[in-house]
N, C-alpha and C positions, 0 to 999 in steps of 0.2 A: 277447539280446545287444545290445552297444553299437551304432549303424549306425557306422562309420567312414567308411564314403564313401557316397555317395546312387548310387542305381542308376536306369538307363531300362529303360522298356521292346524299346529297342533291345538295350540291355545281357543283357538276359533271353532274348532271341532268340538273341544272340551264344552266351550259353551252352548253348543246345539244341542248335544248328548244328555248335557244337565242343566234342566230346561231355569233350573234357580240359579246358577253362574259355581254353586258350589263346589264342583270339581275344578272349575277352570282359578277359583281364589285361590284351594288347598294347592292346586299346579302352582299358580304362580307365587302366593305369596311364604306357604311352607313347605316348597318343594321335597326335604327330608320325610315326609310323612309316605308310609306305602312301602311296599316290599316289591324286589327279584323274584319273578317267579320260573320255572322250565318255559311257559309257552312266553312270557317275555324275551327268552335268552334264544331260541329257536328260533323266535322273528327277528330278531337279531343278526342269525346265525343266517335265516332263508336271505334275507335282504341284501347281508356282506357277500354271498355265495352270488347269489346272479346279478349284481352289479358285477363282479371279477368278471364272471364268465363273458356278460357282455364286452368290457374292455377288451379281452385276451379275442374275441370274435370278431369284434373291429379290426384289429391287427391281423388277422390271419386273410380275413374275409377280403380285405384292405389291397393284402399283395397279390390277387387271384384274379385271374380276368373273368371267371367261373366260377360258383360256388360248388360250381358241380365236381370241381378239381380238390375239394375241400378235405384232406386226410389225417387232418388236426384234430379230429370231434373228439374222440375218447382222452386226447392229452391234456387238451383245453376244459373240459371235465376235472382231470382229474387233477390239477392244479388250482383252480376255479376253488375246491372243495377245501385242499388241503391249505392253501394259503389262507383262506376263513375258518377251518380249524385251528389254526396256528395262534390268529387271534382270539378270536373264542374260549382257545387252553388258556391264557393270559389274563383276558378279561373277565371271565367267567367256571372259573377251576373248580368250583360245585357243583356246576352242571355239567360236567364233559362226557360225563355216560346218559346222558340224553340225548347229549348232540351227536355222539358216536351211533347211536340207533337210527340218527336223521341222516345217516352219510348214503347210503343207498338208495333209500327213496329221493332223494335231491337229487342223486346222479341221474335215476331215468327220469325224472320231472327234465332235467337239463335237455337229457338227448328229445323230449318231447317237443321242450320250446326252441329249441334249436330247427326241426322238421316245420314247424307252424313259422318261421319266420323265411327259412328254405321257400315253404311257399306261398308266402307270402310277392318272394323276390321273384317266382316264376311265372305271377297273374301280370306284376309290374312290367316284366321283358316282353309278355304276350302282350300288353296293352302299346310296346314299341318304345318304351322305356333302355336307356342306356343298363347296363350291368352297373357301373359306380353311382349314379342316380339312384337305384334302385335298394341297393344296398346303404345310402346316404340316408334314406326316408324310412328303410325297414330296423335301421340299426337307431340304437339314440345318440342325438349329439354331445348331449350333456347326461354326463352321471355323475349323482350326489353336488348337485350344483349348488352354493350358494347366492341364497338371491336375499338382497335388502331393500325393502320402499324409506326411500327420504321423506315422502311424500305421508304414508299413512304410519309411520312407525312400528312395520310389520318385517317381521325377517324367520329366515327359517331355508332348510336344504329341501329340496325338491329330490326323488329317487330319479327319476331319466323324465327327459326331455326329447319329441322327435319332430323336426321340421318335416311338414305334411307337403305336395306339390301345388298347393294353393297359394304357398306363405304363410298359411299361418304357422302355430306350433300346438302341440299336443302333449299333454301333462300327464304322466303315467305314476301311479301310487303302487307301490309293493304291497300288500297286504296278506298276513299270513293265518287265517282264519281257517281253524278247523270243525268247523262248527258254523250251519249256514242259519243255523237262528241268530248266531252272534254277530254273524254276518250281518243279518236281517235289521238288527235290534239299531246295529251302527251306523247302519247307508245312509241317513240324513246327517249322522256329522261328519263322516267320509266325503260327502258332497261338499257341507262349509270348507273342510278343509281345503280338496281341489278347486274352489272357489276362492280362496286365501289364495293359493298358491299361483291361479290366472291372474290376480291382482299386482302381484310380485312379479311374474314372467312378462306380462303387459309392458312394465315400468321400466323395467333390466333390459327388455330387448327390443322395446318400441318394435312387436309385432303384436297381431291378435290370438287371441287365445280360443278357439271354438267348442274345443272340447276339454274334461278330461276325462281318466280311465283309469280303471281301479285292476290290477293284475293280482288274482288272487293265485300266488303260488303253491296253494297246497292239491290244488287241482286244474291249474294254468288255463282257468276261466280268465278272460275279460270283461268286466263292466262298464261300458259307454255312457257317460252322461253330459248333456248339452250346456254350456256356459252362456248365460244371457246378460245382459244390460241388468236385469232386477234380480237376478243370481247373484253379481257381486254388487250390485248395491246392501242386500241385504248382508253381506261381509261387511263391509262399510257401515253399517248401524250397529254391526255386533261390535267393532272396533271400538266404536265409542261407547256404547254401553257396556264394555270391557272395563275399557278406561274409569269410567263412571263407577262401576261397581268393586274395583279393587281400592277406592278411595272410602269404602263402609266397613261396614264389621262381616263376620262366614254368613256367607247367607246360609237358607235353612235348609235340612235333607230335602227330597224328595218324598211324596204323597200319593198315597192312592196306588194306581196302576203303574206308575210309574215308576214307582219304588222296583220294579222287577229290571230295571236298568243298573240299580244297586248292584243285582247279581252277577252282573258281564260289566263289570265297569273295571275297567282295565288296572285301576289303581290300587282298587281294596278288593279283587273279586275273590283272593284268597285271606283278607285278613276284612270280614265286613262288618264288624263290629266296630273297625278303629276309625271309620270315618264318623261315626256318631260320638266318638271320646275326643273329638277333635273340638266339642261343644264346650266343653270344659276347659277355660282356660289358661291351665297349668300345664296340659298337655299342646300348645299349638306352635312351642319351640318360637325359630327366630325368623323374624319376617324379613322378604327379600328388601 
């Protein structure tokens, strides 16, 4: 069928999440609906801070024959932080004393994931692994990449990208969850999404995609999940019954047990009243 509107992989999340397409219409077709909240602006905040850092770690790491020669960590921190302050004060000047209370605990999260990728590089060189090889596979190649399918009408930026020594590549999601029920509540459209985003990577780099992996920063957990043939097929059914369902009217709230999705729903979880006023339609503004 025709694409009529281009979809994310956000998008594709939204639909898993709300199992009636409703979040993912109010997303696409009146995206004005929903409010800035703190832990919006924070994930925000986590996400711009360790994409820098990794940048500023490539380059350092880059000019060393040794990580072990590495005397940059506290500068590369503290640049890392203050350049995504900078924006943050700009983009977000309501919340700047939230973000000012996160500047401490991100730094030692930073020196944390800095040690866990350290050694990471030191199993690699034991396995008889080159030092720049090592650090090519432990670092990501790509940050904030964007990727577009001609093919399925899906686009969207990826957090980092890392070439594994198989060939394949490995798809890492920033997630900034403090709270592991919310966590809990989200890993199956965490999944579509990193399944969206194999689809894209696939297409953009004519390599395979075998995994991907969700980096929850608020406690520098990883979570591994396997990418199959019937994993992005079932991305490929949501794309069209995307398509399909933004050509009807809002579909309907959420029922039953479900409805406790309403509460952690990223969009209204502080204003949850206004997704049901969105029934009335004087209130549903201008469609995309």
């Amino acid at each position: 069928m025709t694409m009529l509107h281009y979809l994310t992989p956000t998008g594709i999340s939204d639909l898993e999440y709300c199992e009636t397409g409703r979040l993912f219409y109010i997303n696409k077709l009146m995206p004005n609906h929903g409010k800035t909240t703190a832990p919006t602006v924070i994930g925000k905040f986590e996400h711009t801070v360790i994409e820098q850092f990794y940048k500023l770690t490539k380059i350092d790491w880059k000019e060393l024959d040794s990580f072990e020669n590495d005397k940059n960590l506290d500068n590369r921190i503290s640049l890392a932080v203050q350049d995504s302050i900078e924006i943050s004060r700009e983009n977000f000047p309501l919340f700047f004393d939230c973000l000012e209370e996160n500047i401490d605990p991100i730094k030692y999260r930073l020196k944390y994931l800095n040690e866990l990728k350290s050694q990471q590089i030191k199993k690699l060189l034991k396995k008889g692994m080159s030092y720049n090889s090592a650090v090519a596979i432990t670092l990501p190649f790509a940050i904030e990449k964007w990727l577009n399918s001609k093919v399925y009408g899906v686009r969207g930026i990826a957090d980092l990208l890392f070439h594994n020594a198989d060939g394949t590549i490995t798809i890492e999601d920033i997630k900034s969850h403090n709270d592991r029920f919310d966590a809990f509540i989200h890993r199956s459209a965490h999944v579509a999404q990193g399944n969206a985003y194999a689809i894209l990577v696939e297409e953009v780099y004519g390599k395979p995609v075998k995994q991907f992996q969700i980096f929850y920063s608020m406690d520098c957990h990883t979570e591994t999940f396997k990418i199959t043939k019937q994993s992005k097929q079932n991305v490929r059914d949501s794309i069209l019954a995307g398509q399909i369902l933004l050509q009807g009217d809002l579909p309907p709230k959420l029922e039953g047990l479900q409805k406790l999705k309403c509460k952690n729903c990223y969009k209204f979880k502080d204003v949850p009243n206004h997704c049901s006023s969105l029934d009335n339609p004087d209130s549903q503004g201008v469609a995309f």
